[in-house]
C-alpha positions as CSV (number, residue, x, y, z in Angstrom):
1,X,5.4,-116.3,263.5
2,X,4.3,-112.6,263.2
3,X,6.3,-110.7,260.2
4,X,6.6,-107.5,263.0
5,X,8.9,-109.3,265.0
6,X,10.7,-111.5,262.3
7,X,11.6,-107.7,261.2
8,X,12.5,-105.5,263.7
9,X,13.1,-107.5,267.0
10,X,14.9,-110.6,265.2
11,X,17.8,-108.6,263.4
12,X,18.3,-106.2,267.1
13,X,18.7,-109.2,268.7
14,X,21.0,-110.6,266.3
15,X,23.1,-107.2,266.0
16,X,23.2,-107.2,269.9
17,X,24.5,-111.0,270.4
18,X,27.3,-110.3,267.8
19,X,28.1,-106.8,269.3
20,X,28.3,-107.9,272.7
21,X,30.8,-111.4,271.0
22,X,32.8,-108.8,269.7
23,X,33.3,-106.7,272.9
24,X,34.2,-109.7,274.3
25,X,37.2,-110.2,271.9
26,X,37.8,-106.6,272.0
27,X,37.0,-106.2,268.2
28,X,34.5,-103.6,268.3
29,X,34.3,-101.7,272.1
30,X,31.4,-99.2,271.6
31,X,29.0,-101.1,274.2
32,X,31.3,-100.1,276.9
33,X,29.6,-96.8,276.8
34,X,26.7,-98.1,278.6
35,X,28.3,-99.5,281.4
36,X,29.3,-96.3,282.5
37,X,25.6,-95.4,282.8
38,X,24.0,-98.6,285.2
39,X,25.5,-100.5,288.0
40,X,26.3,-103.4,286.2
41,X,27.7,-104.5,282.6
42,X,25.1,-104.0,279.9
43,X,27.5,-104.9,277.6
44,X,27.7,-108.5,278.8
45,X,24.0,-108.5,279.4
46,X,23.3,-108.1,275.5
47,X,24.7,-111.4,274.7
48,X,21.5,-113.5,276.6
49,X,19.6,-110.1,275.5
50,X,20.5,-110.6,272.0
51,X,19.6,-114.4,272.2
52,X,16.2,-113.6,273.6
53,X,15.5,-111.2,270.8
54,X,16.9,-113.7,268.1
55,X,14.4,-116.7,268.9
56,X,11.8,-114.7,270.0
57,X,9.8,-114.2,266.7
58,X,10.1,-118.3,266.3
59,X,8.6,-118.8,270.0
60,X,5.4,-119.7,268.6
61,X,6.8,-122.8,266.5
62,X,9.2,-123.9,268.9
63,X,6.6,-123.9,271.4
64,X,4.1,-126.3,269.7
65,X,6.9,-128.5,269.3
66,X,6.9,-132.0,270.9
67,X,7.3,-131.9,274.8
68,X,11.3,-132.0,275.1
69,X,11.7,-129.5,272.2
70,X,9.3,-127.0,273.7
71,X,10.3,-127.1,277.3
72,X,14.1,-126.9,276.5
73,X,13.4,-123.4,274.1
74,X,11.1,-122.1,277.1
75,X,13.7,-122.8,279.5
76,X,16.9,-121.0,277.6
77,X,14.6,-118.6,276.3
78,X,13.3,-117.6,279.8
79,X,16.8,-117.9,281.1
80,X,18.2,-115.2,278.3
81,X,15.4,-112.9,279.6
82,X,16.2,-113.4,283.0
83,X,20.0,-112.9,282.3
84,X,19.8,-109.9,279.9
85,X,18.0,-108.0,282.5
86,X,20.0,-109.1,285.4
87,X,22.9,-108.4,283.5
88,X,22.4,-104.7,283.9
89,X,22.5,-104.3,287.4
90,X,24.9,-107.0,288.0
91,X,27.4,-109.3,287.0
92,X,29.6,-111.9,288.9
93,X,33.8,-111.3,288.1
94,X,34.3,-114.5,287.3
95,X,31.7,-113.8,284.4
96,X,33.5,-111.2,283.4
97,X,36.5,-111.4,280.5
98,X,40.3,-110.4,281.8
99,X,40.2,-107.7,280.0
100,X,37.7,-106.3,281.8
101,X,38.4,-107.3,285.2
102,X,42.0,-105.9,284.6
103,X,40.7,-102.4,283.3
104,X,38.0,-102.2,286.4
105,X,40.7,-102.4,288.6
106,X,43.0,-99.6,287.1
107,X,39.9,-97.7,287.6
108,X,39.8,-98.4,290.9
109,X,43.4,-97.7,291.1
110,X,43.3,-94.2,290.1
111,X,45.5,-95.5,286.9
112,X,43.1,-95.5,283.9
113,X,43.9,-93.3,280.5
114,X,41.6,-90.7,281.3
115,X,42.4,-90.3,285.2
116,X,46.1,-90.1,284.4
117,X,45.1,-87.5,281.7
118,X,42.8,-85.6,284.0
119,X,45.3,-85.7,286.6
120,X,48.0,-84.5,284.3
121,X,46.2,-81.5,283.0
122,X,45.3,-80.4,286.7
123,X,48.7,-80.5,287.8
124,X,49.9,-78.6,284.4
125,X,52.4,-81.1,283.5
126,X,53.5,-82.3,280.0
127,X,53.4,-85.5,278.3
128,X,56.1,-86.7,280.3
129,X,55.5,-85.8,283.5
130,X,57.4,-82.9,284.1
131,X,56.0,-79.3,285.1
132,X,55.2,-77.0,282.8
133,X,56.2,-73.2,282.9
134,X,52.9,-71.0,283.5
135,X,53.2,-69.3,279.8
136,X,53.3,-73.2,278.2
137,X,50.6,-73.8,279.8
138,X,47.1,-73.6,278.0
139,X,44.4,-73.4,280.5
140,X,41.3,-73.5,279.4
C-alpha cells in the first residue's frame, strides 16, 4: 500500500463518491456545474470515479488475495474506471435520477429558471410578466 495514494487519491475519491450520493438526493448540487461543460453527466460519473479512487490505494492487498477475492476487486474496480470515464461523455436516462431527467427537459423546453429570466429581461418585463415603461426599465 503506498502512503502517496492512501493520502491524497483515497480521501478525493471518497469526497467525490459522497458528493456525487449527495447530488443524487439533491443535498448538496455544486457538481452540476460540470455538466454544463462535457457532453455527458460528470456528476453521475464521480460516484464509480470516486469508488475507483477509494480502493485504489488497497489494490495491492486485495490483489494478492486468494483467487475469488482478487478477481471480484479487479473486476468492480476496472468497471468504476470504465464507468467514471464513460460517465462523462455519456449517460443512459434511465441511469439518470427524476430530478434530473425532469430538469433536462425544461431545458429543452425553453422553461428553465435562467431562460425564463433571460427571456424576461430581453423583453423588459417585470416580475410578473407584464411590460415595463421604458424609464422603469434598467438596461444595462
Amino acid at each position: 500500500m503506498s502512503l502517496l495514494l492512501l493520502l491524497t487519491v483515497f480521501p478525493l475519491g471518497v469526497f467525490l463518491f459522497w458528493a456525487s450520493l449527495s447530488m443524487i438526493r439533491q443535498k448538496w448540487m455544486y457538481l452540476l456545474v460540470g455538466d454544463a461543460f462535457m457532453p455527458g453527466k460528470p456528476s453521475l460519473a464521480m460516484l464509480p470515479g470516486g469508488f475507483w479512487m477509494a480502493t485504489l490505494p488497497f489494490s495491492n492487498i486485495l490483489l494478492d488475495a486468494p483467487e475469488p477475492i482478487s478477481s471480484i476487486f479487479a473486476f468492480t474496480n476496472f468497471g468504476g474506471l470504465v464507468f467514471g470515464l464513460l460517465g462523462c461523455f455519456y449517460v443512459p436516462r434511465f441511469l439518470q435520477p427524476r430530478w434530473m431527467k425532469d430538469s433536462d427537459d425544461e431545458i429543452k423546453r425553453g422553461e428553465g429558471l435562467y431562460a425564463n429570466e433571460y427571456r424576461r429581461r430581453v423583453l423588459g418585463q417585470g416580475p410578473d410578466g407584464t411590460p415595463l415603461h421604458p424609464e422603469e426599465r434598467n438596461a444595462p
